[in-house]
VMD Tcl script that draws the C-alpha trace (Angstrom):
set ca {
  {-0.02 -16.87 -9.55}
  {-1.38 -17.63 -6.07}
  {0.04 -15.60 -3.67}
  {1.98 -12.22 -3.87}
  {3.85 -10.19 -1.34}
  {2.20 -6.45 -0.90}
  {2.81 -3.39 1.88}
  {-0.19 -0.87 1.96}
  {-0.77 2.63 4.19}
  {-3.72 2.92 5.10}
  {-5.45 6.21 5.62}
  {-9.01 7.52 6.34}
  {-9.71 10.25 4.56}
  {-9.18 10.53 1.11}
  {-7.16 14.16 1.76}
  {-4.56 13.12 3.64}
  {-4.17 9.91 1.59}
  {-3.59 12.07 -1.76}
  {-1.06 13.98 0.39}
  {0.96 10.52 1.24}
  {0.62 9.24 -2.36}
  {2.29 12.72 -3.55}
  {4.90 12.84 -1.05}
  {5.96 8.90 -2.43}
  {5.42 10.11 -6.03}
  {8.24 12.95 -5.55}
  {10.87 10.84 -4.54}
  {13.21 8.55 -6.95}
  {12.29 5.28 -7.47}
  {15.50 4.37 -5.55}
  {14.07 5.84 -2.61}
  {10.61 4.96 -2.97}
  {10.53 2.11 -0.86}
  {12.42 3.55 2.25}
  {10.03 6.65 2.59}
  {7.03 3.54 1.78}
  {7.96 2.08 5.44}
  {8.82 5.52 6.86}
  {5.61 7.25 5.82}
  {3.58 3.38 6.82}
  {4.66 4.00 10.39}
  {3.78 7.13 10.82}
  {0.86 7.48 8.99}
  {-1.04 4.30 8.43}
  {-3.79 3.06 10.75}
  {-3.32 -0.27 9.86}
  {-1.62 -2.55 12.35}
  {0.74 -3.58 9.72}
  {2.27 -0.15 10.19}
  {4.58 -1.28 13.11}
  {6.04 -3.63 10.31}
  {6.44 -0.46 7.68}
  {2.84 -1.38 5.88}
  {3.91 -5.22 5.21}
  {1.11 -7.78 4.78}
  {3.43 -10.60 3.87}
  {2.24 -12.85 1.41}
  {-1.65 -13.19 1.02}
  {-3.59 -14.79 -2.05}
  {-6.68 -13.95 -3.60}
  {-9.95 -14.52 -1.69}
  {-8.00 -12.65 1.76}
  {-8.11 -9.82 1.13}
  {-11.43 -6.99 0.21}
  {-12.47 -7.30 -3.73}
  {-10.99 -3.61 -4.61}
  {-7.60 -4.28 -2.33}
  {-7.44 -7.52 -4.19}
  {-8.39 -6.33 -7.32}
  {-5.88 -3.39 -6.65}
  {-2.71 -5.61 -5.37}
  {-2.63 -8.45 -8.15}
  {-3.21 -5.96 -11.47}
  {0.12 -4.36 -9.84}
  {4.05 -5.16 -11.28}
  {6.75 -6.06 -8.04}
  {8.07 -2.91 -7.33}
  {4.90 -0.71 -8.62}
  {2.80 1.07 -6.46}
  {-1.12 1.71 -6.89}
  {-3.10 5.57 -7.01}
  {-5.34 5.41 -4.39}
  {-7.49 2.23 -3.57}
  {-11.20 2.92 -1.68}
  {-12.49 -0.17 0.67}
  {-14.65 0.34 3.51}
  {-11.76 0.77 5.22}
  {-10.40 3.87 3.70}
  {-7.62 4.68 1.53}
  {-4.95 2.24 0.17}
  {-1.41 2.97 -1.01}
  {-0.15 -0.65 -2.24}
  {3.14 -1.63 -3.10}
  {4.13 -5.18 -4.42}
  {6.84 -6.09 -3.12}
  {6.70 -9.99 -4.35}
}
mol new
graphics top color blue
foreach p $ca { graphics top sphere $p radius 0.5 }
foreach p [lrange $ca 0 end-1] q [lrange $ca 1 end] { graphics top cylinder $p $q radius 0.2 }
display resetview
């Protein structure tokens, strides 16, 4: 596979991050990815958040090694625990 489709929120300290990845755990998985774009826009400090957290389609080598690492070992539809880059924190959902 050489490219998926991901949406992340990104958020600096690890606190608030567990909060976010909570609040999406607690929610049907019917609902999961509404409140994922919701809780992107508001919360992320990624400029992908005006877009609800969506990276589009990337492929390996374009994104950090734990991101990467992170965004491929995940199902379409399955979001990840939290991911630490230099960044910050990661919430990833494949979306394709």
């Amino acid at each position: 596979m050489s490219k998926i489709k991901a949406s992340h929120i990104l958020i600096p300290k690890q606190g608030q991050a567990q909060e976010t990845l909570n609040q999406l755990k607690s929610v049907p998985a019917g609902r999961k990815a509404d409140l994922f774009k919701k809780l992107a826009k508001s919360k992320s400090t990624c400029s992908s958040a005006k877009k609800g957290g969506s990276l589009g389609s990337f492929g390996r080598g374009q994104m950090v090694k734990e991101f990467e690492k992170a965004a491929f070992a995940l199902e379409v539809g399955q979001m990840s625990d939290l991911v630490k880059t230099k960044f910050g924190y990661h919430i990833i959902l494949r979306t394709g």
